[in-house]
Z-matrix of the N, CA and C atoms (Angstrom, degrees):
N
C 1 1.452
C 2 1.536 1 108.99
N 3 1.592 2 123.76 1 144.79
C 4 0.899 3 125.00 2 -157.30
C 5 1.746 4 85.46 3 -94.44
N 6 1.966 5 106.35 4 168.93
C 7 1.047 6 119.20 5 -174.61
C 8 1.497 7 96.87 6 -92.11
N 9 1.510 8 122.55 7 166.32
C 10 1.700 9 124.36 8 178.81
C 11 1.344 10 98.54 9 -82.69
N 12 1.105 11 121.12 10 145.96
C 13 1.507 12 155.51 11 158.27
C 14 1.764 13 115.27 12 -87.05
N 15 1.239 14 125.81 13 143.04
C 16 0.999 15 117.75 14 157.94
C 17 2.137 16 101.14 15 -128.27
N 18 0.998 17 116.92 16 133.79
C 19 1.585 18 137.26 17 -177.51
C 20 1.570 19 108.62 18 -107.19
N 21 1.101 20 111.28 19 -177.85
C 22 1.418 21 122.21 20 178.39
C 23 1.567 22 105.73 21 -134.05
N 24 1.394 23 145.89 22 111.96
C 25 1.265 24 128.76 23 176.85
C 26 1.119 25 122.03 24 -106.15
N 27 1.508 26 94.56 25 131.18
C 28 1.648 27 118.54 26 -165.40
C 29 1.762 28 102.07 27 -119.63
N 30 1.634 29 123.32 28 -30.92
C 31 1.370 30 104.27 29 172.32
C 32 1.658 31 120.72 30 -81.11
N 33 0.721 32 111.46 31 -175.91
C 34 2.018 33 121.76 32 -176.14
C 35 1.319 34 90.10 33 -100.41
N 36 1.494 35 142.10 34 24.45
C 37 1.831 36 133.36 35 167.74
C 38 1.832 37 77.73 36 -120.13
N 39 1.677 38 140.31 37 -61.92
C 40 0.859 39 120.68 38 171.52
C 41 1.598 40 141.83 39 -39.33
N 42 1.117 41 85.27 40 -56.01
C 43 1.744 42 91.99 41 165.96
C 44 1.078 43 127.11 42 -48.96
N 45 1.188 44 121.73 43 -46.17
C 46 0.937 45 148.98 44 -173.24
C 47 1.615 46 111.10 45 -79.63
N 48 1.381 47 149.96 46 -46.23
C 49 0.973 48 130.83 47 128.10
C 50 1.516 49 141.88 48 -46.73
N 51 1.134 50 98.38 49 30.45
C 52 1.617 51 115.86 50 156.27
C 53 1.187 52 130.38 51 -114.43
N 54 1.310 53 119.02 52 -15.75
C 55 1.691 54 125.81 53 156.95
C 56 1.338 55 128.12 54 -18.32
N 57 1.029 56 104.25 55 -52.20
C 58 1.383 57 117.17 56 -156.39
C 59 1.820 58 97.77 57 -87.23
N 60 1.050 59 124.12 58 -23.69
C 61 1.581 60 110.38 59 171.96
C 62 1.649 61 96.51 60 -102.75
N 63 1.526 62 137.71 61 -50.34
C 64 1.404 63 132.57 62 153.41
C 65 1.922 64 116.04 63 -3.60
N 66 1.530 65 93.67 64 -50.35
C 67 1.548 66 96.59 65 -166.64
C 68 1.328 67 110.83 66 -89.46
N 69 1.338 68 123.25 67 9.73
C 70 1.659 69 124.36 68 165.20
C 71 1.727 70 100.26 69 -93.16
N 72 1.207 71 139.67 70 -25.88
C 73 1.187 72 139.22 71 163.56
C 74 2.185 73 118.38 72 -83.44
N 75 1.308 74 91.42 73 -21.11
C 76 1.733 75 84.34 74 -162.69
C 77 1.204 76 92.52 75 -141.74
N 78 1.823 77 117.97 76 64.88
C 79 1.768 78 119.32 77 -170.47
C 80 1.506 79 109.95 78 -83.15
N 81 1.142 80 99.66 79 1.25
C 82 2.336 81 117.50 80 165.44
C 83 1.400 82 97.70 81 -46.65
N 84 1.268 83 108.41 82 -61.73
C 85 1.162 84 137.71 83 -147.53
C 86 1.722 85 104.57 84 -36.74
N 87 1.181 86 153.36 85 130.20
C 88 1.568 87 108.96 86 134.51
C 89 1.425 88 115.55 87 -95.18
N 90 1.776 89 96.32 88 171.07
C 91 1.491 90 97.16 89 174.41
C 92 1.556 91 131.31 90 -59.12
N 93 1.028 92 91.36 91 -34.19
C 94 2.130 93 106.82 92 -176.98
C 95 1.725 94 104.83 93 -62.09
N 96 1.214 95 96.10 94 -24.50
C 97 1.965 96 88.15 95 -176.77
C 98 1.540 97 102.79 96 -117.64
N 99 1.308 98 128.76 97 22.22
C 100 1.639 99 123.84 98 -176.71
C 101 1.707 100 103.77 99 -84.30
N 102 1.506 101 116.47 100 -41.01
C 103 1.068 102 94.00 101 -167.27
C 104 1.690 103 112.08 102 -72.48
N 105 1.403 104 116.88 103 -21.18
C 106 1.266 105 117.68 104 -173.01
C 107 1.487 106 100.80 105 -83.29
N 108 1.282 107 130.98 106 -24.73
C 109 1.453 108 111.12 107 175.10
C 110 1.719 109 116.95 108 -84.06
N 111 1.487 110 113.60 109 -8.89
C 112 1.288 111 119.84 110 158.39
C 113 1.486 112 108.56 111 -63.20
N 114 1.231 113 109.38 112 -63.75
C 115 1.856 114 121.24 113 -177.46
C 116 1.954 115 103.06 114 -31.67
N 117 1.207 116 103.42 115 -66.33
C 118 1.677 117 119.71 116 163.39
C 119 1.409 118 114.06 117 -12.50
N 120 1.562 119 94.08 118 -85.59
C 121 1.327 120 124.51 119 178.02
C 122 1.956 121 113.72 120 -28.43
N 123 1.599 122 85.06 121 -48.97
C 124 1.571 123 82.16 122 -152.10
C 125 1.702 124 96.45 123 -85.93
N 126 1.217 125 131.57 124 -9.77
C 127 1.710 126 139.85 125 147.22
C 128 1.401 127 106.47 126 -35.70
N 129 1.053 128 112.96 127 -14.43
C 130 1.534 129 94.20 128 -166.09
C 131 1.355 130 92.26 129 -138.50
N 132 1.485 131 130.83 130 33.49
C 133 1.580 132 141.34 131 170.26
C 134 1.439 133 115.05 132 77.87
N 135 1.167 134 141.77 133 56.01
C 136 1.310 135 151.70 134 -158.64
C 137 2.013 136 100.59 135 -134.01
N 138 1.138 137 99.17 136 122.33
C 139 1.441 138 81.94 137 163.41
C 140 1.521 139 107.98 138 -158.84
N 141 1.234 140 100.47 139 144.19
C 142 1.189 141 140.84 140 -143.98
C 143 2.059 142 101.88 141 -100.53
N 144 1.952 143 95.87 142 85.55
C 145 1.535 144 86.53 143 176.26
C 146 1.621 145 105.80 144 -108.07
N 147 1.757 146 109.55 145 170.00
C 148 1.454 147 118.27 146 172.80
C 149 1.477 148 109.73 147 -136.92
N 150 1.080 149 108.30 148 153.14
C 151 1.692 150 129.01 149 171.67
C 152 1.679 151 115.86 150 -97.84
N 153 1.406 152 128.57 151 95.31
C 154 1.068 153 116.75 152 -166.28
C 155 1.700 154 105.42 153 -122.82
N 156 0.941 155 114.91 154 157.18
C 157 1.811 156 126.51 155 -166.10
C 158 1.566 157 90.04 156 -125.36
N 159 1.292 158 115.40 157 155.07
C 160 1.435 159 116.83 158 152.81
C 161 1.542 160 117.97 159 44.08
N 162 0.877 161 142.64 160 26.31
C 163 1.322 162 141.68 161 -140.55
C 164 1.381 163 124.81 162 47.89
N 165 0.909 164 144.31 163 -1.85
C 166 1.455 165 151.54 164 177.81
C 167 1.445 166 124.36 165 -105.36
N 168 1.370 167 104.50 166 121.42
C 169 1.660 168 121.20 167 -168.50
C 170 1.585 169 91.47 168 -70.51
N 171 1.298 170 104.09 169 140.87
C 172 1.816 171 107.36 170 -177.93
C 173 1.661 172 104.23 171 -134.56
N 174 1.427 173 104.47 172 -3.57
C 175 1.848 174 106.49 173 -171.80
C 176 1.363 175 94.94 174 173.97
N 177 1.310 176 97.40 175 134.04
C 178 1.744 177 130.55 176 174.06
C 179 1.819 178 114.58 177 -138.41
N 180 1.679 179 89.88 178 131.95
C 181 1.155 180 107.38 179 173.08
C 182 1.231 181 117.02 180 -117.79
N 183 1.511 182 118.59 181 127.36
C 184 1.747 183 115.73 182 177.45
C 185 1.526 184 101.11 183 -113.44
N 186 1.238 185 132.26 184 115.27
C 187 1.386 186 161.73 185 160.82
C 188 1.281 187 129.41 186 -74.77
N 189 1.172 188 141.07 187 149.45
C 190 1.768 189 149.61 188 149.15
C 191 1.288 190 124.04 189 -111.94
N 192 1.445 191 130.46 190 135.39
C 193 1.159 192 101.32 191 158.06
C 194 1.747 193 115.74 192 -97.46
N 195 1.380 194 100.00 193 146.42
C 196 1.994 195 84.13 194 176.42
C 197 1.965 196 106.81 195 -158.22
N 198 1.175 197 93.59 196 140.56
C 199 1.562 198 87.14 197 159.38
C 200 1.143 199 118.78 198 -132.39
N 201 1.816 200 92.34 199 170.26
C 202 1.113 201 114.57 200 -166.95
C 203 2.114 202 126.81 201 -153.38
N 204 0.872 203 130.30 202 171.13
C 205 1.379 204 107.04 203 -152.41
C 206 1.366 205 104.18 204 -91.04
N 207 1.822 206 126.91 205 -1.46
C 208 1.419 207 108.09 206 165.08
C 209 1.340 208 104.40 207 -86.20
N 210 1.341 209 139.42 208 -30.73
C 211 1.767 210 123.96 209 -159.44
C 212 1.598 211 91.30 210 -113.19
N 213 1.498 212 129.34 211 -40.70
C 214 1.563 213 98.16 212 -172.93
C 215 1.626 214 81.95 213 123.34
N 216 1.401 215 103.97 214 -135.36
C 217 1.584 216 123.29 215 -173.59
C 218 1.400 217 96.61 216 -90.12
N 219 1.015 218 124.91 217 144.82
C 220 1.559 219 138.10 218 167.17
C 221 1.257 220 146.82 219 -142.11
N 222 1.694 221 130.07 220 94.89
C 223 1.246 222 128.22 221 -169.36
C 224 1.818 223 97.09 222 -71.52
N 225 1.720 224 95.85 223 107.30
C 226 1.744 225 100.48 224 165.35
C 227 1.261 226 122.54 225 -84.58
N 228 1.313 227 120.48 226 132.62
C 229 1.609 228 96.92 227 -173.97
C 230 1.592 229 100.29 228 -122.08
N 231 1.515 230 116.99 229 117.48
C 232 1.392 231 136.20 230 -167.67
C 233 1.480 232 102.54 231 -79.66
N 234 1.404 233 133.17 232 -10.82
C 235 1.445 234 118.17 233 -152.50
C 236 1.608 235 96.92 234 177.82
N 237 1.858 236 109.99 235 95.80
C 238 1.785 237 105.89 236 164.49
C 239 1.732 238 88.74 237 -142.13
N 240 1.883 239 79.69 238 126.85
C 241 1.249 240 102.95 239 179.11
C 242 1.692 241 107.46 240 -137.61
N 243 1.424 242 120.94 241 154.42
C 244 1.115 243 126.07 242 142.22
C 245 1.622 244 128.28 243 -139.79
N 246 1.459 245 109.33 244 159.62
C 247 1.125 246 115.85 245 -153.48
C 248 1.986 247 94.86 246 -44.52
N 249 1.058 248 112.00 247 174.12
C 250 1.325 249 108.67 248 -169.50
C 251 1.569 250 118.39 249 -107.54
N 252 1.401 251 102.31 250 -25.58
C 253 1.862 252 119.50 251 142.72
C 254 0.945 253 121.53 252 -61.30
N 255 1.174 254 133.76 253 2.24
C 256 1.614 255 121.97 254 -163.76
C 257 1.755 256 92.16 255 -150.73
N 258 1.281 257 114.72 256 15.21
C 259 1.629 258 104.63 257 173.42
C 260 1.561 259 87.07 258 -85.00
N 261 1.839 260 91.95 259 -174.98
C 262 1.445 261 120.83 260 -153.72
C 263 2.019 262 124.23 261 38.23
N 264 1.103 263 100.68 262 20.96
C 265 2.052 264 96.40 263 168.74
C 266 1.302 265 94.29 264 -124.02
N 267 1.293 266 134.45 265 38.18
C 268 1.729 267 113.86 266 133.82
C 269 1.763 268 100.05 267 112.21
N 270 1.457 269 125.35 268 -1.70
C 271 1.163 270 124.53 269 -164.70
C 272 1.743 271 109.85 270 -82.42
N 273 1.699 272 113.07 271 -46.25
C 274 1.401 273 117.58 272 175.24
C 275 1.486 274 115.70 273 -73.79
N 276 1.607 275 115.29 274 -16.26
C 277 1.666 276 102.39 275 -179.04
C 278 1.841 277 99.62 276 -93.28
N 279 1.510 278 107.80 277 -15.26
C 280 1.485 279 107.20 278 170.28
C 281 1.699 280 108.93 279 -70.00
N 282 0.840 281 140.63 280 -53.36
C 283 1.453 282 154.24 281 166.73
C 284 1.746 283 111.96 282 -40.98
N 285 1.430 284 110.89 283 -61.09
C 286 1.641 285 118.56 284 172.19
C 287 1.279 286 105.66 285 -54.61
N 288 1.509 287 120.85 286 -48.38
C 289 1.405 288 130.69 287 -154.73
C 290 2.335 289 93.60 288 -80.74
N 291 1.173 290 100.96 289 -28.15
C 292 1.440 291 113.25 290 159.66
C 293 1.638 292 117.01 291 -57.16
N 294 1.413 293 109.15 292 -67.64
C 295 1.744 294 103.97 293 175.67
C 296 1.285 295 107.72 294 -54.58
N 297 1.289 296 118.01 295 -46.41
C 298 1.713 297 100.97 296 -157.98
C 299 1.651 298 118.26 297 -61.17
N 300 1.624 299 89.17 298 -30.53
C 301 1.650 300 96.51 299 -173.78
C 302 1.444 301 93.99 300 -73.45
N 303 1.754 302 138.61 301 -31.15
C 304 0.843 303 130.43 302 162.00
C 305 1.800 304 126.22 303 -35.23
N 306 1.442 305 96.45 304 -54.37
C 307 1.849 306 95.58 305 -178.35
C 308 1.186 307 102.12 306 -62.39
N 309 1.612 308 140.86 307 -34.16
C 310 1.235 309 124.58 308 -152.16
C 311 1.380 310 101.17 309 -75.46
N 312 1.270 311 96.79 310 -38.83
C 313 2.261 312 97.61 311 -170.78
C 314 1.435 313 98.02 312 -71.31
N 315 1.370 314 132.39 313 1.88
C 316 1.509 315 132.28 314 -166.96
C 317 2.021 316 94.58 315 -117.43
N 318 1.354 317 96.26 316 14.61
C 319 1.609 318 92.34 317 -177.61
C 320 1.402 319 126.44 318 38.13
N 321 1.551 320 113.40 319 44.32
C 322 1.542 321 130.55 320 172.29
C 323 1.260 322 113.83 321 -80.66
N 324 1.401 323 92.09 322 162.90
C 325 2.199 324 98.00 323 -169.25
C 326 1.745 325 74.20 324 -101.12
N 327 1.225 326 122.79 325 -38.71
C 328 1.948 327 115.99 326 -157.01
C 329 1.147 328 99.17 327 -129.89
N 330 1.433 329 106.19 328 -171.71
C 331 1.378 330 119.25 329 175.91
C 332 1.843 331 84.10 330 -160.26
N 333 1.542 332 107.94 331 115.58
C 334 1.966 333 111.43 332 -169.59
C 335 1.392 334 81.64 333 -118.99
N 336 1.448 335 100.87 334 166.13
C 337 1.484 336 119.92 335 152.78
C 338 1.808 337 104.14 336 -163.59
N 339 1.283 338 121.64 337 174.33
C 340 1.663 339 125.35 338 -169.79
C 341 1.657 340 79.61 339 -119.14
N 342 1.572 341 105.73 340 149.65
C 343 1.413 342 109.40 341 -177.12
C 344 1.719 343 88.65 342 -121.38
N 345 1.660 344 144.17 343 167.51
C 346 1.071 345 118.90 344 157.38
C 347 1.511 346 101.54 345 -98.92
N 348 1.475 347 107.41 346 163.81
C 349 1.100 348 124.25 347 -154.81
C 350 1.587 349 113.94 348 -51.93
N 351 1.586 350 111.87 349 -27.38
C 352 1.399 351 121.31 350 -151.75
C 353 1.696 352 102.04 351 -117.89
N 354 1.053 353 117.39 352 30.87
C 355 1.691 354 144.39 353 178.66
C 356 1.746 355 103.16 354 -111.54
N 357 1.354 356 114.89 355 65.29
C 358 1.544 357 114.73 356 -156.73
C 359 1.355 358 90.95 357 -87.40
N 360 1.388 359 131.31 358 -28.00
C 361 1.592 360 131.07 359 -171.00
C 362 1.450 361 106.19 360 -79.05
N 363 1.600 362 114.17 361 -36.39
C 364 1.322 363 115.41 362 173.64
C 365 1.815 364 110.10 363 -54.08
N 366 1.618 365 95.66 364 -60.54
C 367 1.995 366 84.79 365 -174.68
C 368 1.346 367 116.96 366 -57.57
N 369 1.629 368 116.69 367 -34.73
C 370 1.542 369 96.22 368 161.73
C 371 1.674 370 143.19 369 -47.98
N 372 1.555 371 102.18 370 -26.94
C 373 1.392 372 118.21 371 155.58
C 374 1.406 373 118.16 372 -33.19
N 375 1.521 374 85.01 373 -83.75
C 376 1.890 375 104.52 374 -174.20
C 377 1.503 376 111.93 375 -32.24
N 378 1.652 377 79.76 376 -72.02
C 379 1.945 378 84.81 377 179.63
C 380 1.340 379 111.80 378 -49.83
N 381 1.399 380 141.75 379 -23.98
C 382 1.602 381 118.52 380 -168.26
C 383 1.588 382 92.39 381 -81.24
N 384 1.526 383 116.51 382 -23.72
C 385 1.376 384 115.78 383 177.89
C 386 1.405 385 115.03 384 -78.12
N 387 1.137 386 138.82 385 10.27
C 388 1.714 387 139.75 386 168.22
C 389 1.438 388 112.25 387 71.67
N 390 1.962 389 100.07 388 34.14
C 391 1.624 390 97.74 389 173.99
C 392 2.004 391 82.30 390 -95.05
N 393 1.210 392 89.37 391 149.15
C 394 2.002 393 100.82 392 158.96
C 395 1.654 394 107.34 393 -111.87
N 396 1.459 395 116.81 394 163.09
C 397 1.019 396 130.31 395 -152.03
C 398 1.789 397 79.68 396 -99.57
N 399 1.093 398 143.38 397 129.43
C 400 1.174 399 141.59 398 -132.19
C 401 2.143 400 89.78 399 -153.15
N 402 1.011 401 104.90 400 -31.42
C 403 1.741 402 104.71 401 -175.93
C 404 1.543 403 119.91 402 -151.66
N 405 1.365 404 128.48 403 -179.10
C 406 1.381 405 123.88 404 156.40
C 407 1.715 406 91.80 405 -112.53
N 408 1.931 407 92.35 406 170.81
C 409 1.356 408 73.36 407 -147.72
C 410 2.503 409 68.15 408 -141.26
N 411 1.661 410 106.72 409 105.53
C 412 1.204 411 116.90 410 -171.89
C 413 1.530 412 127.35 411 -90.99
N 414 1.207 413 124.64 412 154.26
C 415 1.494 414 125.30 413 -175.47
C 416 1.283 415 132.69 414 -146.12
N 417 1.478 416 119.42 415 124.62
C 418 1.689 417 101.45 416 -163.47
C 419 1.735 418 75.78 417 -125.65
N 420 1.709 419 101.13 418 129.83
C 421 1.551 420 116.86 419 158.40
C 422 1.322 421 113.25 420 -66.84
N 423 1.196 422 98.79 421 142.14
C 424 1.884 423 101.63 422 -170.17
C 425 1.461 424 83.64 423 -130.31
C-alpha cells in the first residue's frame, strides 16, 4: 500500500477530483460549477490542497494566506474535510499537521479557521490539536 501524499491542485482533473470529499463539507456546492468556483477562488489566493493514498483523495484543505491587524500573518483555512468513512485513521491530523507546517514556512503568527457551530466532532479535532476557540464568529444576510 502506497504511503499518503498531500499535493496542491492547480489542474481542473485535480480539482476536480476533490469533489467528492469537498461535497461532504460544501453540499451547496454543485458539481458542474466546483471546478470554476475553485478556479475563482484561487485568483484571489486560495489554494486548494489534498491528501491522497492509493489513488484516492481522502481529505482536502482549501486555505488563504492574509493579514491583518488582529493576528499578523495568517494561514486561513476555508475548507478541512475528510471523507467521512475514512475519518479517525490519521488522514485529517496528517493534512492539519500539513497546514501548520505550511504557515510556519509562510512566516505566520496563526493558522484560524470558523468551524460551524453544529460540527461538534470537528471542535473536538481542533482542540485535541491545541487550536482554542479564540472568538465568535457573526453574520447578517444581506
Amino acid at each position: 500500500m502506497s504511503m499518503p501524499s498531500i499535493q496542491i491542485a492547480d489542474s481542473d482533473e485535480q480539482i476536480s477530483r476533490c469533489f467528492p470529499v469537498m461535497q461532504q463539507l460544501r453540499p451547496h456546492v454543485p458539481e458542474a460549477a466546483f471546478v470554476s468556483k475553485v478556479k475563482e477562488q484561487q485568483r484571489g489566493g486560495y489554494v486548494l490542497a489534498y491528501l491522497e493514498e492509493g489513488g484516492q483523495v481522502f481529505s482536502v484543505a482549501g486555505y488563504r494566506l492574509i493579514e491583518n491587524l488582529v493576528s499578523d500573518k495568517v494561514l486561513y483555512v476555508d475548507d478541512l474535510v475528510t471523507l467521512e468513512e475514512h475519518r479517525s485513521r490519521g488522514y485529517g491530523k496528517s493534512i492539519f499537521d500539513w497546514l501548520v507546517q505550511r504557515a510556519r514556512q509562510e512566516g505566520c503568527s496563526y493558522l484560524e479557521l470558523d468551524s460551524g457551530v453544529q460540527r461538534f466532532h470537528a471542535h473536538r479535532f481542533y482542540l485535541a490539536n491545541r487550536m482554542i476557540i479564540s472568538a465568535h464568529h457573526f453574520r447578517l444576510k444581506l
